[in-house]
N, C-alpha and C positions, 0 to 999 in steps of 0.2 A: 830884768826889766827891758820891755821894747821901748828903745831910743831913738834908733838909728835904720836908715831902711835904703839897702841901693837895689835901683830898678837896672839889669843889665841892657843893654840894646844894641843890637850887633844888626848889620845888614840883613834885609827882609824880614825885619820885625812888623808884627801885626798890632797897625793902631789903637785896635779896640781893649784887645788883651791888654797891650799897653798903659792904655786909659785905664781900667777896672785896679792896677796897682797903684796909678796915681789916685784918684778917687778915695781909693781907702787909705792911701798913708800920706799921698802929695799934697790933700787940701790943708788947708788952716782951719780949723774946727774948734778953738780955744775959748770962743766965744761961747759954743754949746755945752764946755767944760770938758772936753777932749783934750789930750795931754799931747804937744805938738809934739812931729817925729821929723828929726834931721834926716831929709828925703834928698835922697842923690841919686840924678840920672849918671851912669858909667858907659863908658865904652872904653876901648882901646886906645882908640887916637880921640880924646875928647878937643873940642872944636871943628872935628870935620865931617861936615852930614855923614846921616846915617841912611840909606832910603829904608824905605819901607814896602809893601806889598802894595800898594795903591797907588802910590804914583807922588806922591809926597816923601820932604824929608826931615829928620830931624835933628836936631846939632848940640850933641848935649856937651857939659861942661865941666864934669868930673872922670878921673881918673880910675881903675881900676886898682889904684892902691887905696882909693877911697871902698871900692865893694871892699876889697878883703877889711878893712878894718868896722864893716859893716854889721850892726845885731842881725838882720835878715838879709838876707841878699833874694829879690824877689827874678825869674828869668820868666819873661810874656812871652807868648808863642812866637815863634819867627821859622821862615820857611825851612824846611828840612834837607838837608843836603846831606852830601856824603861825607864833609870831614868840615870842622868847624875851628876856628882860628886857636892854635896853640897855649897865647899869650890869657886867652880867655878862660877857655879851659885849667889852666893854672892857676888862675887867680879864685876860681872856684873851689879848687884844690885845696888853694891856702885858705882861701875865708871858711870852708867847712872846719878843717883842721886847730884855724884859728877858733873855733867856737860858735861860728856864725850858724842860723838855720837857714835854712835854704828852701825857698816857696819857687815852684814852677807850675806853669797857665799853661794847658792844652801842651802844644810842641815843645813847648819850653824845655820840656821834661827828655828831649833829644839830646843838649847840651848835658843835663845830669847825667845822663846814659853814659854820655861820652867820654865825661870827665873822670869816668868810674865810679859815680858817686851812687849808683843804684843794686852794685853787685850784693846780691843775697838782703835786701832789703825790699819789704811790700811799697808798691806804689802803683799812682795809675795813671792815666791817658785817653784822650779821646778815644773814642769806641770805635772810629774812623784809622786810627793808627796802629790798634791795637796789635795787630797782628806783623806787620811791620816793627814793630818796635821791640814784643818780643824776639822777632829773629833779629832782631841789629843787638838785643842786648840780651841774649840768653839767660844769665845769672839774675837778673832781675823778676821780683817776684811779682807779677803783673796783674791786676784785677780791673779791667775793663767796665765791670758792674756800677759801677762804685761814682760818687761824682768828687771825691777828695780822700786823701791819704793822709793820715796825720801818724808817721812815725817818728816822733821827736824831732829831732834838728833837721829832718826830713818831709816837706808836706809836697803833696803833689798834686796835683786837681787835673776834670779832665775838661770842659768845653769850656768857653766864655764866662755864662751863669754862673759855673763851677767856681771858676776863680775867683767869684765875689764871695762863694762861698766859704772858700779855704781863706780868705783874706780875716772875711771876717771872724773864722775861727781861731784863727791865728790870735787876733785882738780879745775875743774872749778869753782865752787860754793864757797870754800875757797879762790882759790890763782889768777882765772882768766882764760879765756880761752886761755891766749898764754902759761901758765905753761903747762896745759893740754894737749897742742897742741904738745908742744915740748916733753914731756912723749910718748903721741903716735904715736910720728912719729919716736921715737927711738924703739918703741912697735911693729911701722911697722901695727900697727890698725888704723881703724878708727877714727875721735878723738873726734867724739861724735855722736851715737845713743840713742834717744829720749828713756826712760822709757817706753812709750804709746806703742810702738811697741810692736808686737805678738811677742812670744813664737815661732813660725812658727810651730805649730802639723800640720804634713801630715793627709790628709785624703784618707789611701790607698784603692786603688780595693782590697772586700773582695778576700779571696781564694776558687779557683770553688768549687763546692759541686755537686751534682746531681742535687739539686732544687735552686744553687744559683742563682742570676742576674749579674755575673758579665759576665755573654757577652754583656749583656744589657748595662752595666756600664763603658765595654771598649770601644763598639760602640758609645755610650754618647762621651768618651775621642778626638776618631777619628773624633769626628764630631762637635768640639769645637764650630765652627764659623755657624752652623746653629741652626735654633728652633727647641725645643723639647718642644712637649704636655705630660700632660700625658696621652690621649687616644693615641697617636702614640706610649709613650713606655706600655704600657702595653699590647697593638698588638702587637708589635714584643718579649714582653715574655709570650704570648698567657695567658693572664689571662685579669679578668675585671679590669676597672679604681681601684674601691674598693682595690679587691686583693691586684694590685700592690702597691697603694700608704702605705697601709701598712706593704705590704713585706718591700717597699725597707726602710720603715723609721726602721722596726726592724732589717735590714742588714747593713746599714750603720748609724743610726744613726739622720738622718736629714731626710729632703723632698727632691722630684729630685731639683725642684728650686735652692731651698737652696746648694745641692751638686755641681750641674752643675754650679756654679755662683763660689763657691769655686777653684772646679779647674778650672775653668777659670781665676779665680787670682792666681793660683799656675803656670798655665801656661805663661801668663805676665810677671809673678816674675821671671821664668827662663830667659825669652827675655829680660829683662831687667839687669841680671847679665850676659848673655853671647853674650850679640848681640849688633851693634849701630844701632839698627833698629830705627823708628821714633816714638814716642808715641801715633800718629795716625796710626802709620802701626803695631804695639805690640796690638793695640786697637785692627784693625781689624783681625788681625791672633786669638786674647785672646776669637772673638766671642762676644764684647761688643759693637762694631759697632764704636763709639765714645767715644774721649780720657774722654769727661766728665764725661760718664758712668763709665770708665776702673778707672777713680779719685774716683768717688763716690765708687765704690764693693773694690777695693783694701785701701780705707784708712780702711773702715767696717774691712778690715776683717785682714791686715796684720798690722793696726796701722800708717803709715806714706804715704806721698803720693807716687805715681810714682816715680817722680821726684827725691827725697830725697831718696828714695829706691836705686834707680840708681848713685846717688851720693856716697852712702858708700856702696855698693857691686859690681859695674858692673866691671867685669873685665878689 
C-alpha cells in the first residue's frame, strides 16, 4: 500500500516538475475520498534553501532519513551536472534497497543513473537527454520513445506531461483506478495515458538553403492525400532518383516514404484533436486511404490507436 511519499530536492531543481509531484501526492484530497499520503519534502541539509532554476528558493523541512524510510521516493527534474552530492545518492541507495520504489520526472532520472540504480534495467528520459544519458550511463536500457517506464520499484517518465503521467499510474497501480480518476479530474487531466505512447518529436520542414528540398518537402505536405514516387520527386528537384534519395535522407533524416508516412500521422493527430470528423474521413484527408491503414502508421509511430488518441486529447 502507498502511504508515504518523499519528494527529493537538491540544488537546481525545477519548479514545475516539482509542482506535478506535489499536486499528485502533496494536496489533501480526503474530502473527494482519496486516501491522504504522508508527503515529505527531503533534502540534505533540511532547513536551508534549496534554489531552484528560476530564481527562487525553497526551504524544505525533512531529512533524508525521512526519504529512505519512504514508500515512494519521488526525484523532479533538477539541472544536470557532472556529479551529484554523495549523501544523496546514498540515501537513494538505501531507500531502494530498503523497499522503496522510486519515481523520477524528466532529469531526475540523472540522480538514478548516478546512483547506480539504472544498470541493466528499461527506463527513459526526455528525448532531449536521450542521447546524453545513454553515454553517461551505458548499462541502462534506454527508450526515448516512450513517455513513462514502469519497471517495478522503478518508474521513470520523460517530460513535465509525463510525469503526471507516471504519477498517476503509480496511484492506479497502488490504490486503483477510481483514486486515480478522482486525482485527475481535480488535475483537470487526463486520467490515464498508456507508457507506450510517443514522445511526440515533430519532424520539421528543414529551413530553405539555396540547395535545400524543402519546396520539395512542402509540396509533399500540400499534397498529403496523393502518391509520391520517388522518380516523381526527384523530377520536380531536378536531380536523379540516386541524388535525391540521398539528399533527402541526409536533410531530414529518414526516406521520403518513411517522412511522408510520418506526417501523414502528424497530420491525422491534428484532426483528431481538433475536429469530430469521422475516422474514415481523418483517413482520407491524413492520405491513408483507409481507417485500417491510418490504425496500422499511427499506432507505429505515435504509440496508441486513433481512437484512444482522440479519447484523451480531442478538444
Amino acid at each position: 500500500m502507498l502511504r508515504s511519499v518523499a519528494a527529493l530536492v537538491v540544488d537546481g531543481m525545477a519548479p514545475f516538475e516539482f509542482g506535478v509531484v506535489c499536486e499528485v501526492f502533496g494536496v489533501d484530497r480526503t474530502d473527494d475520498g482519496v486516501p491522504p499520503f504522508d508527503f515529505r519534502v527531503c533534502a540534505e541539509r533540511p532547513g536551508e534553501p534549496v534554489r531552484t532554476g528560476v530564481g527562487v528558493t525553497l526551504t524544505p523541512d525533512r531529512s533524508l532519513d525521512d526519504l529512505v524510510a519512504a514508500d515512494l521516493v519521488a526525484v523532479p527534474a533538477c539541472t544536470i551536472r557532472p556529479e551529484y552530492p554523495p549523501a544523496v545518492l546514498d540515501a537513494l541507495q538505501e531507500a531502494t534497497a530498503r523497499g522503496a520504489a522510486v519515481l523520477s520526472v524528466c532529469s531526475g532520472g540523472f540522480l538514478l543513473g548516478e546512483a547506480g540504480l539504472l544498470d541493466d534495467r528499461p527506463c527513459t528520459v526526455h528525448w532531449r537527454y536521450a542521447e546524453e544519458f545513454q553515454r553517461r550511463f551505458p548499462k541502462a536500457r534506454v527508450d526515448a520513445d516512450v513517455l513513462y517506464v514502469d519497471d517495478g520499484n522503478l518508474i521513470t517518465s520523460a517530460g513535465t506531461a509525463a510525469g503526471i503521467d507516471a504519477s498517476l499510474h503509480i496511484v492506479r497501480r497502488e490504490l486503483g483506478a477510481r483514486i486515480a480518476t478522482l486525482i485527475a479530474r481535480r488535475m483537470v487531466v487526463a486520467p490515464q495515458r498508456e507508457g507506450g505512447q510517443r514522445q511526440f518529436v515533430e519532424m520539421p520542414v528543414p529551413e530553405c538553403t539555396a540547395d535545400s528540398l524543402q519546396p520539395v518537402l512542402l509540396w509533399m505536405l500540400e499534397t498529403l492525400t496523393e502518391e509520391h514516387t520517388v522518380a516523381e520527386l526527384a523530377d520536380r528537384a531536378a536531380m536523379s532518383e540516386r541524388t535525391f534519395a540521398r539528399r533527402f535522407v541526409a536533410e531530414t533524416g529518414t526516406t521520403p516514404h518513411r517522412w511522408l508516412t510520418t506526417q501523414r500521422v502528424l497530420h491525422a493527430r491534428t484532426l483528431l484533436e481538433q475536429s469530430a470528423l469521422s475516422i474514415d474521413e481523418i483517413a482520407r484527408l491524413a492520405g491513408f486511404g483507409t481507417p485500417a491503414l491510418l490504425r496500422h502508421h499511427f499506432q507505429r509511430v505515435i504509440g496508441v490507436t486513433p481512437t484512444d488518441y482522440r479519447r484523451s486529447f480531442s478538444a
